[in-house]
N, CA, C and O atoms as a printed pandas DataFrame, in Angstrom:
     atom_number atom_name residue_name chain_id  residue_number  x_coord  y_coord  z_coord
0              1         N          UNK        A               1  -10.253    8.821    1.238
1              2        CA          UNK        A               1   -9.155    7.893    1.267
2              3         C          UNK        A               1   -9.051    7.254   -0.112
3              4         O          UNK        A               1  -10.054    6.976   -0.768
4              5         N          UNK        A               2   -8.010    7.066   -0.462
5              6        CA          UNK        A               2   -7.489    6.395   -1.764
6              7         C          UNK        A               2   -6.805    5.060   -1.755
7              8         O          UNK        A               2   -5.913    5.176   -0.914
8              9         N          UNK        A               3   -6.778    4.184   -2.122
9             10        CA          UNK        A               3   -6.001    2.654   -2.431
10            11         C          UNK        A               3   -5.396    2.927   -3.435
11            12         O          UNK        A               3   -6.221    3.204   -4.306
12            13         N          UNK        A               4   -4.393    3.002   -3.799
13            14        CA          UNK        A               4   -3.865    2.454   -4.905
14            15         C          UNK        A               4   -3.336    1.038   -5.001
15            16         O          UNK        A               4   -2.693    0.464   -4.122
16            17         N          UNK        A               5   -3.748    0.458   -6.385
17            18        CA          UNK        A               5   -3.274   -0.967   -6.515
18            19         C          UNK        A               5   -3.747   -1.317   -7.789
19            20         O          UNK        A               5   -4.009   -0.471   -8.644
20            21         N          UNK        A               6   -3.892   -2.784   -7.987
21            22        CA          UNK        A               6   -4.036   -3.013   -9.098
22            23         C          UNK        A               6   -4.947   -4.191   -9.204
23            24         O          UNK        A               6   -4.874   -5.259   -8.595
24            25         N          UNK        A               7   -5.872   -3.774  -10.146
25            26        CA          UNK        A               7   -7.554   -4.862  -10.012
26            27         C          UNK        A               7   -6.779   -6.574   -9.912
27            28         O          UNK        A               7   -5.772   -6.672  -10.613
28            29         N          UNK        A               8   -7.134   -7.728   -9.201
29            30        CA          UNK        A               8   -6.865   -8.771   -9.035
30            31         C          UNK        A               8   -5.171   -9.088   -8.295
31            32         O          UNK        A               8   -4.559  -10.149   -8.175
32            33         N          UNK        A               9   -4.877   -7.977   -7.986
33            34        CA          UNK        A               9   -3.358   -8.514   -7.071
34            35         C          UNK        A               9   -4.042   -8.878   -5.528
35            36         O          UNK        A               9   -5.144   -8.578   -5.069
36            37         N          UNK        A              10   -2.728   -9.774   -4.844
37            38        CA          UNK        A              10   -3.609  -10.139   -3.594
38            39         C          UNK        A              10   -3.657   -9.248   -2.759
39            40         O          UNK        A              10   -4.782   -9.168   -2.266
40            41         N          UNK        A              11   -2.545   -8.130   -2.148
41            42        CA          UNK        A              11   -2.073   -7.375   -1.392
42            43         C          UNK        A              11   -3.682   -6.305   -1.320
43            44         O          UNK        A              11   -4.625   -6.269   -0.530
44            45         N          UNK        A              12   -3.340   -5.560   -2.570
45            46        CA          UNK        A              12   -4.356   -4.535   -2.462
46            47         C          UNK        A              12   -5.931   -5.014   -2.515
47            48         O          UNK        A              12   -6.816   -4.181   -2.321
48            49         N          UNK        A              13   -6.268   -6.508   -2.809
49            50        CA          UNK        A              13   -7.381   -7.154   -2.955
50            51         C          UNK        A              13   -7.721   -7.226   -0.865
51            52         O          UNK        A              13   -8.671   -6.634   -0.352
52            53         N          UNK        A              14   -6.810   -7.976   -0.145
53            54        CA          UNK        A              14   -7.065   -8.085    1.566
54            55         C          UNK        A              14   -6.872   -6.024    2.083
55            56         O          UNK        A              14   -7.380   -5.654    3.142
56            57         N          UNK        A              15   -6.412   -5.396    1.527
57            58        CA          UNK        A              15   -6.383   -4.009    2.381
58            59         C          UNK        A              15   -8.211   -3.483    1.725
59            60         O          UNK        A              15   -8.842   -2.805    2.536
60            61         N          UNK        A              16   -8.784   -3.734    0.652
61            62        CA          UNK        A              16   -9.677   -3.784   -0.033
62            63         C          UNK        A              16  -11.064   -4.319    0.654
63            64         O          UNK        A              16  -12.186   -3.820    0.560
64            65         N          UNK        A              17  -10.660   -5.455    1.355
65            66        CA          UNK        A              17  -11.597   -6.698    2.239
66            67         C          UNK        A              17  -11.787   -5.852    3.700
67            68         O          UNK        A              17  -12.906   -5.623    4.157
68            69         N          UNK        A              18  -10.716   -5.485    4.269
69            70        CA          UNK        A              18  -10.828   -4.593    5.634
70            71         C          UNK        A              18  -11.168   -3.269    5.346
71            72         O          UNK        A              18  -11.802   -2.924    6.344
72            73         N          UNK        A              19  -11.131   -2.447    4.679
73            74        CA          UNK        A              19  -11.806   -0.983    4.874
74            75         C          UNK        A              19  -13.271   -1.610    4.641
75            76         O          UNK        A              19  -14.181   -1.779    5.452
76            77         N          UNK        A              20  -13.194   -1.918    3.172
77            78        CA          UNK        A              20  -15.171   -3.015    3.341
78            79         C          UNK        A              20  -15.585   -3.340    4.853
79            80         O          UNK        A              20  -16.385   -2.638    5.473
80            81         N          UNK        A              21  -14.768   -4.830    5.552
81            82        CA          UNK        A              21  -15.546   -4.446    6.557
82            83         C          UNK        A              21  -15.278   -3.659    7.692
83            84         O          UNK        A              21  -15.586   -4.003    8.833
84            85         N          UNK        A              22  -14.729   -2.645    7.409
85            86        CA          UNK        A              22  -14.573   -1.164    8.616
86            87         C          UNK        A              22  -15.740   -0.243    8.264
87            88         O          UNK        A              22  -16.205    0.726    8.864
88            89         N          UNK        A              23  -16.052   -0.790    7.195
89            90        CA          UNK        A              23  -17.078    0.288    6.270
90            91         C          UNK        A              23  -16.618    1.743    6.454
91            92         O          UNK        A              23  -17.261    2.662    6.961
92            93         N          UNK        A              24  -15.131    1.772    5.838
93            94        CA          UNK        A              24  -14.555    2.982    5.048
94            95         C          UNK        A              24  -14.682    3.239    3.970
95            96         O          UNK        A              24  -14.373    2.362    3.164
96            97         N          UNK        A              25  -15.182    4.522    3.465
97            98        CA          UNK        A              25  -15.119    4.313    2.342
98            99         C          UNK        A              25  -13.683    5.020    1.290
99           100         O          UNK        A              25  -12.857    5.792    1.776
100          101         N          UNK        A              26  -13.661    4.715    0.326
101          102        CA          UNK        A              26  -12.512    5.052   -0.326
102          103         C          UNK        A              26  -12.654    4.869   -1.957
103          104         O          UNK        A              26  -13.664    4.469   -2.537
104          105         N          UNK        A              27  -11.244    5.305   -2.641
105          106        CA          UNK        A              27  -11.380    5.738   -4.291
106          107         C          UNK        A              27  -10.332    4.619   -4.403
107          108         O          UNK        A              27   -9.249    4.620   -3.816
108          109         N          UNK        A              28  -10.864    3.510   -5.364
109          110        CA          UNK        A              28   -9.676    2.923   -6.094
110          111         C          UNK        A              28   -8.879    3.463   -6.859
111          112         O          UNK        A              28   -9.222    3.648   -8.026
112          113         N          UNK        A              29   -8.022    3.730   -6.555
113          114        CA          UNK        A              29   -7.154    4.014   -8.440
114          115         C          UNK        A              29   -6.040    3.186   -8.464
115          116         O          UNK        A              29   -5.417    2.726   -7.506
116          117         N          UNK        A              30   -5.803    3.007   -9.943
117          118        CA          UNK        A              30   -5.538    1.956  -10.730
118          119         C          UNK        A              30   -3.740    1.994  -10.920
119          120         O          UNK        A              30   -3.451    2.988  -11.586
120          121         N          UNK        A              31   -2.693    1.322  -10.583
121          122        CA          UNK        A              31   -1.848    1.440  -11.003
122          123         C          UNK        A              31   -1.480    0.457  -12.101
123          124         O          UNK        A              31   -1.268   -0.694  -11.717
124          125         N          UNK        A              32   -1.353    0.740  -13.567
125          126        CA          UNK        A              32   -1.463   -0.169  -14.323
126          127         C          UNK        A              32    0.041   -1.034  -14.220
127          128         O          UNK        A              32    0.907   -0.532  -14.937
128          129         N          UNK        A              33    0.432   -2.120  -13.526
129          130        CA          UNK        A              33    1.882   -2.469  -13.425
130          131         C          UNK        A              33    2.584   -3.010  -14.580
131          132         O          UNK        A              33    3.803   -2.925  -14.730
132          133         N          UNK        A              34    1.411   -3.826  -15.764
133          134        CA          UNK        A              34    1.743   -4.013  -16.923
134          135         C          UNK        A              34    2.765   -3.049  -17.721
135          136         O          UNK        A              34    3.820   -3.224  -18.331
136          137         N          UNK        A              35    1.638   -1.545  -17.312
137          138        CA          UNK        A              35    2.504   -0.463  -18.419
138          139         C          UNK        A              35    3.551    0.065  -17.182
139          140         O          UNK        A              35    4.087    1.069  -17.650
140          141         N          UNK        A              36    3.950   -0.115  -16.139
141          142        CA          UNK        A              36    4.658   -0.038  -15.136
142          143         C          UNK        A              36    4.504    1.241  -14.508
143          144         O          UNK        A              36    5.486    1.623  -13.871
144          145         N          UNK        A              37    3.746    1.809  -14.529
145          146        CA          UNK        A              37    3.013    3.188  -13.672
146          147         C          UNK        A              37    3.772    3.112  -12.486
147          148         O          UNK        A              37    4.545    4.051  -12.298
148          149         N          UNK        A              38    3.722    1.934  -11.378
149          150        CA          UNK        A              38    4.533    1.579  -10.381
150          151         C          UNK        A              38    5.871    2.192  -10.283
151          152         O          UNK        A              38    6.232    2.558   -9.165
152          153         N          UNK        A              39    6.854    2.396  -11.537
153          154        CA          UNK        A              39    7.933    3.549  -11.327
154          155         C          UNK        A              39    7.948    4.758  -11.668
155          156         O          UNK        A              39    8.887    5.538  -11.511
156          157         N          UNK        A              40    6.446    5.078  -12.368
157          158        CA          UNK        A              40    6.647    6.315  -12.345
158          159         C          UNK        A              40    7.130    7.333  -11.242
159          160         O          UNK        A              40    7.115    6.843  -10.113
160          161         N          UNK        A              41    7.592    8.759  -11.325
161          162        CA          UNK        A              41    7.956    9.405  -10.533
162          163         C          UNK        A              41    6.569   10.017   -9.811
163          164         O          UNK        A              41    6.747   10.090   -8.595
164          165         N          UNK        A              42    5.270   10.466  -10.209
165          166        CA          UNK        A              42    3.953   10.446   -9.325
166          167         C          UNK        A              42    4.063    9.514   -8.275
167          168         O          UNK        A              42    4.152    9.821   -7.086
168          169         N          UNK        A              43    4.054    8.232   -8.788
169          170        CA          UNK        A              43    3.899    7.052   -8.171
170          171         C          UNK        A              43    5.178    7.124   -6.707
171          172         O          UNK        A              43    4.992    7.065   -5.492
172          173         N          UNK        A              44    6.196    7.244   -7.364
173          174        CA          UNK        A              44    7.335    6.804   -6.474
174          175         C          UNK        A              44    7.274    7.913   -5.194
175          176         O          UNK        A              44    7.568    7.487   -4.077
176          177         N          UNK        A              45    6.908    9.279   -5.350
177          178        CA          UNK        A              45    6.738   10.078   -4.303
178          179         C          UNK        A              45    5.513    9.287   -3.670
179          180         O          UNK        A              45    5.362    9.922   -2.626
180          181         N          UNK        A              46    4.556    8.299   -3.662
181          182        CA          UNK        A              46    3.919    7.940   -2.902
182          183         C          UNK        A              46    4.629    6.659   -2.137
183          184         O          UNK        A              46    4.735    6.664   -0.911
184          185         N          UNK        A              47    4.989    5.835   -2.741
185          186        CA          UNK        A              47    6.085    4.772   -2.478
186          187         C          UNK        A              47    7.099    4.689   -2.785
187          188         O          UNK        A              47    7.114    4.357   -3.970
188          189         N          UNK        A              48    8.527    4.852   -2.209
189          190        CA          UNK        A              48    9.754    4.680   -2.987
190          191         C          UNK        A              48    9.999    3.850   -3.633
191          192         O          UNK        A              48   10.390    3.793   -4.799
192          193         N          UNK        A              49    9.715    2.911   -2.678
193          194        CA          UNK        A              49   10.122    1.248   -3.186
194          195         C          UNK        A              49    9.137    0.933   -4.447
195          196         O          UNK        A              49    9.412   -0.190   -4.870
196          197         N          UNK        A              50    8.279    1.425   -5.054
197          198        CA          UNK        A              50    7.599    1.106   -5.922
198          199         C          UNK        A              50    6.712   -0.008   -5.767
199          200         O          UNK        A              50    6.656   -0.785   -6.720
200          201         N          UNK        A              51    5.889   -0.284   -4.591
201          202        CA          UNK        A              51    4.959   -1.076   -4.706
202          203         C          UNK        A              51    3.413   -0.946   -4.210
203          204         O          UNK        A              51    3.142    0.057   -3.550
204          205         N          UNK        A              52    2.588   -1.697   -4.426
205          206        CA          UNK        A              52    1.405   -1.474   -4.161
206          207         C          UNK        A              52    1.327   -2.748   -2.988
207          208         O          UNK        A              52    2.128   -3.660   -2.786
208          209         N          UNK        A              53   -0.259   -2.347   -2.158
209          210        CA          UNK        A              53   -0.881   -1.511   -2.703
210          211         C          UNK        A              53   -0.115    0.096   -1.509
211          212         O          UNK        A              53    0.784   -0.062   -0.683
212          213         N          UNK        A              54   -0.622    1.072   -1.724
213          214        CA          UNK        A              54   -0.489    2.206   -1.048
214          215         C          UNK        A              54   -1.837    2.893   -0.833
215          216         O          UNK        A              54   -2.744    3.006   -1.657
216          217         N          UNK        A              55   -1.793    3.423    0.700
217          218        CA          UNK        A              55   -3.570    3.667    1.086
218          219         C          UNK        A              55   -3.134    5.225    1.609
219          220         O          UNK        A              55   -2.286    5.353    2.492
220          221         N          UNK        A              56   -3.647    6.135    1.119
221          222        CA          UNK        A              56   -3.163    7.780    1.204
222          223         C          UNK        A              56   -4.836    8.137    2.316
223          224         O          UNK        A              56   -5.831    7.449    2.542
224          225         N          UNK        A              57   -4.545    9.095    2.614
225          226        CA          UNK        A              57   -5.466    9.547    3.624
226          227         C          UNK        A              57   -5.971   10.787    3.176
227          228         O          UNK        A              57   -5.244   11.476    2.459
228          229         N          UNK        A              58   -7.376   11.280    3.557
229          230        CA          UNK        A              58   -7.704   12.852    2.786
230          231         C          UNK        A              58   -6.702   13.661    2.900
231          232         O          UNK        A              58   -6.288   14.300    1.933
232          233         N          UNK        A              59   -6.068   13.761    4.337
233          234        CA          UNK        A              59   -4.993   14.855    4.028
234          235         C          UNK        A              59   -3.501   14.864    3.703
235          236         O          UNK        A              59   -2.598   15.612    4.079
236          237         N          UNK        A              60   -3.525   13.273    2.482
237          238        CA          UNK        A              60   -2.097   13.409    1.817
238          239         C          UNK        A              60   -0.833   12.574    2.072
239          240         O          UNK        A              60    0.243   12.630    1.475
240          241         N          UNK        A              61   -1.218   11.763    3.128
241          242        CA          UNK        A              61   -0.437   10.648    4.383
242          243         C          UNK        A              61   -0.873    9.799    2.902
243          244         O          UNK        A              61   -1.739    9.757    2.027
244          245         N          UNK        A              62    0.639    9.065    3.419
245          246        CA          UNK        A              62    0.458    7.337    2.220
246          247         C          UNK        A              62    1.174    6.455    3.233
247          248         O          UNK        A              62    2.382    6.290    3.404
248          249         N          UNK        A              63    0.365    6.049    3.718
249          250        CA          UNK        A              63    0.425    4.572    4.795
250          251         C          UNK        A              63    1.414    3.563    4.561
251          252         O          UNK        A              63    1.939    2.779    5.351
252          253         N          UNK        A              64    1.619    3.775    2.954
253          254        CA          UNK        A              64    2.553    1.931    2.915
254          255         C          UNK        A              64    3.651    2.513    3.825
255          256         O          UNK        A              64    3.789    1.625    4.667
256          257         N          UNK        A              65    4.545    3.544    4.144
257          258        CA          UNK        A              65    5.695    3.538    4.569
258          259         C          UNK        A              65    5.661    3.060    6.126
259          260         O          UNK        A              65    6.567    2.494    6.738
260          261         N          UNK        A              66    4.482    3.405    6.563
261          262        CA          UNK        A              66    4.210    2.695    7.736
262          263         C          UNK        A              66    3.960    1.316    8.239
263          264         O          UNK        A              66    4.274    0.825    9.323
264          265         N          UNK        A              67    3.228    0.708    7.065
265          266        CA          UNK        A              67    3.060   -0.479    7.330
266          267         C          UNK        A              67    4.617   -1.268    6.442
267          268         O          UNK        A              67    4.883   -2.373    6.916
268          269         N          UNK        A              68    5.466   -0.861    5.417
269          270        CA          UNK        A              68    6.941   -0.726    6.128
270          271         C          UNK        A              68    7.814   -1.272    7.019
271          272         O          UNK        A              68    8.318   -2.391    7.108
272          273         N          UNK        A              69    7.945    0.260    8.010
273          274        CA          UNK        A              69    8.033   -0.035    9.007
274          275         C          UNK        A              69    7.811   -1.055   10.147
275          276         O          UNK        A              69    8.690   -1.571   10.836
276          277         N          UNK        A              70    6.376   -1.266   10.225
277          278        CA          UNK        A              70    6.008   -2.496   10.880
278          279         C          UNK        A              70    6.312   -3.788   10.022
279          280         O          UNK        A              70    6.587   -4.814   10.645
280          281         N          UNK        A              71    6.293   -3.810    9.115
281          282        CA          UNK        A              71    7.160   -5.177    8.910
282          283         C          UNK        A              71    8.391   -5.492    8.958
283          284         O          UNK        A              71    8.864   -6.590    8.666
284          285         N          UNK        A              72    9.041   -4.413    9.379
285          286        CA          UNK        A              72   10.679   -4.445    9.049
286          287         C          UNK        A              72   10.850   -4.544   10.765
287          288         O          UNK        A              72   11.675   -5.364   11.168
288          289         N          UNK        A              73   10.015   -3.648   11.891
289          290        CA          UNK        A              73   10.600   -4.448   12.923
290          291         C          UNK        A              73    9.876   -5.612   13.332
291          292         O          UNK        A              73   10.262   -5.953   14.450
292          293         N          UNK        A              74    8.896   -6.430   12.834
293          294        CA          UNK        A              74    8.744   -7.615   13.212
294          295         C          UNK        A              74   10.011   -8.758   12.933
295          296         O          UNK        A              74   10.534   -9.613   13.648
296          297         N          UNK        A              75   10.226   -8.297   11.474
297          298        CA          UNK        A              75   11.332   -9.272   10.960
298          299         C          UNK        A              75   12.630   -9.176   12.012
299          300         O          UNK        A              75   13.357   -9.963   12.619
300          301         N          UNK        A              76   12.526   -8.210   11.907
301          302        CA          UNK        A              76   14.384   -8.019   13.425
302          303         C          UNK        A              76   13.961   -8.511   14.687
303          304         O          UNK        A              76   14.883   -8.809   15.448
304          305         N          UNK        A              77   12.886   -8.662   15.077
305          306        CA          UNK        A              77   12.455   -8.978   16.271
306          307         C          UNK        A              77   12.163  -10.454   16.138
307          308         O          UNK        A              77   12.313  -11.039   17.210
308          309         N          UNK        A              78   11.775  -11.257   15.093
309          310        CA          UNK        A              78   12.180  -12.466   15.056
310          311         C          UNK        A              78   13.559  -12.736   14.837
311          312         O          UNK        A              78   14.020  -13.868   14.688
312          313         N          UNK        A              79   14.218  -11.662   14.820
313          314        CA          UNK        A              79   15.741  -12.416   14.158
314          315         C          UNK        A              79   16.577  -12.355   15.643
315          316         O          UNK        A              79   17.411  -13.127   16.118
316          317         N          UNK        A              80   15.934  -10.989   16.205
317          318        CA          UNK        A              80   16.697  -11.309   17.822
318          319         C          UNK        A              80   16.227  -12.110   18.532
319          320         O          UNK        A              80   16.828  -12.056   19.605
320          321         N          UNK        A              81   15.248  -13.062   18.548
321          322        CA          UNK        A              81   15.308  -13.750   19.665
322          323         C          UNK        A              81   15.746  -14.713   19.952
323          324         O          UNK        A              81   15.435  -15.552   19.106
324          325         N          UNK        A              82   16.667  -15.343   21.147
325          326        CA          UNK        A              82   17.488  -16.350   20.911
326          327         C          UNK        A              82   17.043  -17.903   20.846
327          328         O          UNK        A              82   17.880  -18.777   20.620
């Protein structure tokens, strides 16, 4: 498993805290956002939206679009309720 993110952001620092204690193990790599790696086109086939962090799986799955998803229907699901 892979993280991508970037040393001291908060996002990829808490997905970082839970595989630790799941005791998963995994490969940091580094998206430098300074030099903006984040739009590269490598990058963007892992995330469209260009953000970190993104957590890929041995066989090639990149999770952010999922977790995504789950934030996009929580937000509508607070917005429908009356």
């Amino acid at each position: 498993m892979k993280l991508y993110g970037y040393p001291g952001a908060p996002n990829p620092r808490k997905v970082a805290i839970f595989l630790a204690e799941k005791a998963i193990d995994y490969e940091f790599v580094n998206v430098n956002l300074a030099k903006g790696e984040q739009r590269s086109d490598p990058f963007l086939q892992k995330n469209l939206l260009g953000k970190i962090p993104v957590l890929e799986t041995d066989d090639g799955k990149h999770l952010s679009a999922w977790f995504d998803r789950q934030r996009e229907r929580a937000s509508i699901a607070s917005v429908a309720r009356p």
